[in-house]
Structures are given as structure tokens and as C-alpha cells.
C-alpha positions in Angstrom: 128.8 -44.2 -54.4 132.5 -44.2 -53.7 132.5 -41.1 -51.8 129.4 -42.7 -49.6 131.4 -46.1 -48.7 134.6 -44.1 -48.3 133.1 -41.5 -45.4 130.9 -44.4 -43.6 127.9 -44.7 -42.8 127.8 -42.7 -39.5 128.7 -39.6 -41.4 126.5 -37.0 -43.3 126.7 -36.5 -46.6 125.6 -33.0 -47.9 124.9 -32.7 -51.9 126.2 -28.7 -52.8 123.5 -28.1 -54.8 121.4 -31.1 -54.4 117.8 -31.7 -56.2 115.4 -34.2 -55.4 115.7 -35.0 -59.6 119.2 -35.5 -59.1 121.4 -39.0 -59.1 122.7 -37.1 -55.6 119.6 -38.4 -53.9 120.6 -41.8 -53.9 123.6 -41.1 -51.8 122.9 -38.1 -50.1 122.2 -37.6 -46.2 120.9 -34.1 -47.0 120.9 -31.3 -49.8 121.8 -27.8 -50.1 118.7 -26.1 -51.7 119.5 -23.1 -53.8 122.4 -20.0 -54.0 124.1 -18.3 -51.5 122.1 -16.5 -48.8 124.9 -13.7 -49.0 127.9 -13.0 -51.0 131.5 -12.3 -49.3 131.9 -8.9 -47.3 128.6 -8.0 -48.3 125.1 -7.6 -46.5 121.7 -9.8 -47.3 119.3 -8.3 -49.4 115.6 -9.3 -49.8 116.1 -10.9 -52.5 118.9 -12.9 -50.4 115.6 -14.1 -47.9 113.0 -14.0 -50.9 115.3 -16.9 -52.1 115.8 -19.0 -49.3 112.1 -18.8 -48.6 111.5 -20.1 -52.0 113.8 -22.7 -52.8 112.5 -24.1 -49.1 108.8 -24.3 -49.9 109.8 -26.0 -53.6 111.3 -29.0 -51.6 109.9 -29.0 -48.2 107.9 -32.1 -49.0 111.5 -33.8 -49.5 112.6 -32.7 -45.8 113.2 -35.4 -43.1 111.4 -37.8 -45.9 114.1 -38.0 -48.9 117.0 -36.2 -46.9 117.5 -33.3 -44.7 117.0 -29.8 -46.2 119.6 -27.2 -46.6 118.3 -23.9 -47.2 121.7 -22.3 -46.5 123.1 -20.2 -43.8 120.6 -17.7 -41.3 121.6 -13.9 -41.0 120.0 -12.0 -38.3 122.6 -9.5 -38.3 122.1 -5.7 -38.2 122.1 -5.4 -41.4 119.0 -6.4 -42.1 115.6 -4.8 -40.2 114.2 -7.2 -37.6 111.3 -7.8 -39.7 113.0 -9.5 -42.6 115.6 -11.4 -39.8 112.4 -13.0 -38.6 110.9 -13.9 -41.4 114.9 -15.8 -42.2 114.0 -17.2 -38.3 110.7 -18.5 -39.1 111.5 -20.0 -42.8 114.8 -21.8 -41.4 113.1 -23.2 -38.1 110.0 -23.5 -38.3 110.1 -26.2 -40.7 113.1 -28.2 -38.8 115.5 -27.3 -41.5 119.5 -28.0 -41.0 120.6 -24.7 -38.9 123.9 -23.0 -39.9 124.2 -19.4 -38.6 126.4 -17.4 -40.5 126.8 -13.9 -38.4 129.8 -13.2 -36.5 128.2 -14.0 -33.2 130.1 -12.0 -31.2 129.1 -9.2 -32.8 125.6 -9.9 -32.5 123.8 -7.6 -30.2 121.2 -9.7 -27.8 117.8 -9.0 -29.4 119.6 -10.8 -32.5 121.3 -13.5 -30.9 117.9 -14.1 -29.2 116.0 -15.0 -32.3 119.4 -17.5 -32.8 118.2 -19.4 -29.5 114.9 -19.5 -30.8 115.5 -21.6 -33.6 117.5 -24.2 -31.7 117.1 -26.7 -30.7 116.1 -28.3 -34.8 112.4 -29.6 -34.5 111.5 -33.1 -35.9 109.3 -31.9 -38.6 107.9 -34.0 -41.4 105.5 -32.3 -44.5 101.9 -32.3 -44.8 102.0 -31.8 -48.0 103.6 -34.0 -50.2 103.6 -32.2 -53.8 106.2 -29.3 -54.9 104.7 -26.1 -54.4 106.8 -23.3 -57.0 105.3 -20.3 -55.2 105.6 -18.6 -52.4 102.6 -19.2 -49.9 101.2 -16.7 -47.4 100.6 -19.0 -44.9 102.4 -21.4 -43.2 101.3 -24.2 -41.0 103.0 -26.5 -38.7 101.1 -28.9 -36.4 102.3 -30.0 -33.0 100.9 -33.1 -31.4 101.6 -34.0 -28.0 99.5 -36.6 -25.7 99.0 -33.5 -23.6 98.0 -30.9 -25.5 97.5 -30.1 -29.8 98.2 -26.9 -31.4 99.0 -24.7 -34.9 101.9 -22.5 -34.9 100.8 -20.8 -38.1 103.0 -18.5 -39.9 101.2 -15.1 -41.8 104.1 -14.0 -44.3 103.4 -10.6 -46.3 106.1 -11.7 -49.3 104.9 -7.7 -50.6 106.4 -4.2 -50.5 103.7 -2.7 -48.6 101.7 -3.3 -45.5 98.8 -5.5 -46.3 95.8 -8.0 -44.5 96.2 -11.7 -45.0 92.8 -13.6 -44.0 92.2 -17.1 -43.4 89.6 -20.3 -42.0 90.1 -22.1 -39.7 88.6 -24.7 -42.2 92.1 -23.9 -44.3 94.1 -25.1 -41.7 92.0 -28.6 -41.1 90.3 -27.2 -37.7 86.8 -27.3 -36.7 85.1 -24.3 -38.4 82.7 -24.4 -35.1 84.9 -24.4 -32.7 86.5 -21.5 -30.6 90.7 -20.9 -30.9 92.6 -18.5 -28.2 95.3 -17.1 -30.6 98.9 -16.0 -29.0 101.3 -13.5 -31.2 104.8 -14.8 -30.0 107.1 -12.1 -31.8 104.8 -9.5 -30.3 104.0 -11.5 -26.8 100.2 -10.4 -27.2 97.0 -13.0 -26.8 94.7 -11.7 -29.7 91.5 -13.8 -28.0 89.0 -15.5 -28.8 88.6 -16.4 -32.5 85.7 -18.3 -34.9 85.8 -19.4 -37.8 89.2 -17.4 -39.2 91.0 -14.3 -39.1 92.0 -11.5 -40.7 95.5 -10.1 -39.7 97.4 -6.7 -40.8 101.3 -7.7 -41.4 103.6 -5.3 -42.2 105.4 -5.2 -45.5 108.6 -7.9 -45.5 107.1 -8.9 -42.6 105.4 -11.9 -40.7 102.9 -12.7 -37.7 103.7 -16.2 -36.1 101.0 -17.2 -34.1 100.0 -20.2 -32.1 96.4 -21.4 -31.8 95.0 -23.3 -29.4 91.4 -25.0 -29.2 89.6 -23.3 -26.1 89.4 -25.6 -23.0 87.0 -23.6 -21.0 89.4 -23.7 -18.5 93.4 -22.9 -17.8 95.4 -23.2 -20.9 99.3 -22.7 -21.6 99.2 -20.9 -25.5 103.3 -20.1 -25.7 106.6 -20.0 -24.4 109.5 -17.7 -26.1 111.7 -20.1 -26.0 111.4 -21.3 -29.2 109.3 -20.2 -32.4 107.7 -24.0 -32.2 105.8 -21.8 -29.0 106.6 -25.3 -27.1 106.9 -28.0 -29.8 110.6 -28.8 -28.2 110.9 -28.0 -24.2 107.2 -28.5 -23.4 106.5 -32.3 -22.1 103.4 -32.5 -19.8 100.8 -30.6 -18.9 97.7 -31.9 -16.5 94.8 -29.7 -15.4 93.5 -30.7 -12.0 89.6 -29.4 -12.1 89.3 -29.9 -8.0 92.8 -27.9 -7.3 91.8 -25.6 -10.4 95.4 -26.0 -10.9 97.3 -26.7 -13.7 100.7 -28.2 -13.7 103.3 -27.3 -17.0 106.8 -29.6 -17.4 109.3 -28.7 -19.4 113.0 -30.2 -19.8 
């Protein structure tokens, strides 16, 4: 409480380790979740990202609601394949957790510092869900709404050693079973079509598909930018179709 008054009220106040049991979250602006990412002078290891994926999904339904989660620094460096680096992208950003990036960015070569710029600017993100969840899910869903357009940028994580197929409903996600999605694959910049009902995707091993869906219009439809891995949840702030012009007119700041 002292420490609180004595830093002011216009300052953050980080709990290193903080737990949502804790006396910390009465005084605390936000929380550091679990270990270090990495140890000094040495490289991440799966189990580094295997980590920070878990403790986030045990207190995601604290973020932006009880404080601001810390699920400790990103690493996109060489060191690590691309695969796993964007699976640390995805699990950092996608759920609008605090950003740090550890790297030496200078280092960094560009398809790395890219995936950097994807996670920033930090998305306003609030949970779903609202219960702990101990284990680490397959899929993960975050819902945009915009007066202009609604869409899922859904997350397919293969957590496994080996290459495997990760299926899902539509109904899972809270979309209309009837209804047609056009499905965009941002970290492979491919539309995957048409879909009903579900999918079933192959994902690599340490791996994961991000994909945005979209409810089909019948007509002209933006599905993704690469500017971020929210595929528009942050630059993206009109959109009109005009049906005489068959035009449709895109802003973004």
C-alpha cells in the first residue's frame, strides 16, 4: 500500500510474480505471469514458449479486467524456427498482452523484426471466458467488432511434436452453423474459400495457422491486412460498400 501512494496514481505498478490469489492484486496495475522466457546468454527453448503460452491461458480471464497481464518478454530471434517465433507472436498479441521484446533488435534480420510490428500496436482485448483454464487449448479465438464490419481471428496451435489436423465448428466458435465464412491464412497470405459448418486444418508440429473469418456478403469483402496479426482489429476504421458504384471504400489510420 505504501509503495502504491508513494509512486502515484499515474504510474504502473507491475507485481514480479503476481497471482490473481495474491494480496498483490489489490495494489497492482498489472502482473508478471510465470518464469523467465529465457535465461542470460542463452537461447529459448520450447519449453521457454510452452510456458509462456500456459501461464497466459491460466489468467487470461484476469487481463484488462483485474490488471494487465505480463506474460514476459517476446523472442523472435534466430534462434528459434519461425514456427515457434510465431506461435510467441500470436500468444503475446493476440490477446492484447503487455509487449516487451527482448532481442537485440539490431540484430534482428527483417522477416523477424516484421512479426515485431505485427504485434504493435497492444489491442484492447477483454476475455470471453471468465473461468481459469489449466491446459493448453488448441484453439484460440478473438472477436472483433466494428460498426462496419465483424470477424474471428482464430488461432489453430499444434502444442505436439509432430504434424497433426486440428478440426473445428463453426458452432464452437458462437457462429451460425448455416451460414457461409471466406477464411484468410495471414502467416501464409492465402484465402482458403468458402467454408460451412467447420474445418479441418493440417498444422505443422510447434506450429500454428491464424486465420481470419469472415461471414460471406455476396459481394466485395476486405478479409486481412498484414499489418497486424488482429488482420485489422487496430488500423482498420470504415468500410462502406456502394452496390450502384460496385465499389467498396476501406479507411484506415
Amino acid at each position: 500500500e505504501a509503495l502504491r501512494r508513494g509512486i502515484g496514481e499515474d504510474r504502473i505498478l507491475l507485481a514480479c510474480q503476481g497471482h490473481y490469489t495474491g494480496p498483490e492484486v489489490a495494489w497492482a496495475d498489472a502482473a508478471r505471469l510465470g518464469a523467465d522466457i529465457v535465461h542470460p546468454n542463452q537461447p529459448p527453448h520450447w519449453e521457454n514458449y510452452l510456458n509462456q503460452a500456459r501461464v497466459t491461458q491460466a489468467q487470461l480471464f484476469t487481463h484488462n479486467i483485474v490488471w494487465y497481464s505480463d506474460p514476459d518478454t517476446l523472442l523472435v530471434g534466430e534462434a528459434a524456427p519461425l514456427n515457434m517465433v510465431r506461435i510467441a507472436t500470436t500468444v503475446v498479441a493476440l490477446p492484447g498482452q503487455l509487449t516487451f521484446f527482448g532481442d537485440k533488435l539490431a540484430q534482428l534480420p527483417p522477416s523477424r523484426m516484421r512479426l515485431l510490428q505485427q504485434a504493435l500496436p497492444v489491442c484492447n482485448v477483454r476475455p470471453l471466458d471468465l473461468v481459469p483454464n489449466p491446459d493448453l487449448k488448441p484453439i484460440w479465438d478473438l472477436k472483433i467488432c466494428r460498426p462496419f464490419a465483424s470477424w474471428d481471428v482464430v488461432s489453430l496451435f499444434n502444442w505436439n511434436d509432430q504434424a497433426g489436423d486440428i478440426r473445428f465448428l463453426f458452432a464452437d466458435l458462437g457462429l451460425n452453423q448455416e451460414k457461409e465464412y471466406l477464411v484468410y491464412d495471414f502467416w501464409n497470405r492465402k484465402f482458403l474459400g468458402l467454408q460451412k459448418g467447420g474445418m479441418e486444418c493440417r498444422v505443422d508440429a510447434r506450429a500454428n495457422l491464424l486465420l481470419a473469418l469472415h461471414e460471406n456478403l455476396g459481394r466485395p469483402q476486405l478479409l486481412s491486412t498484414d499489418r497486424h496479426v488482429s488482420q485489422g482489429g487496430i488500423e482498420w476504421i470504415d468500410s462502406a460498400w456502394n452496390r450502384e458504384r460496385k465499389e467498396l471504400v476501406c479507411s484506415f489510420k
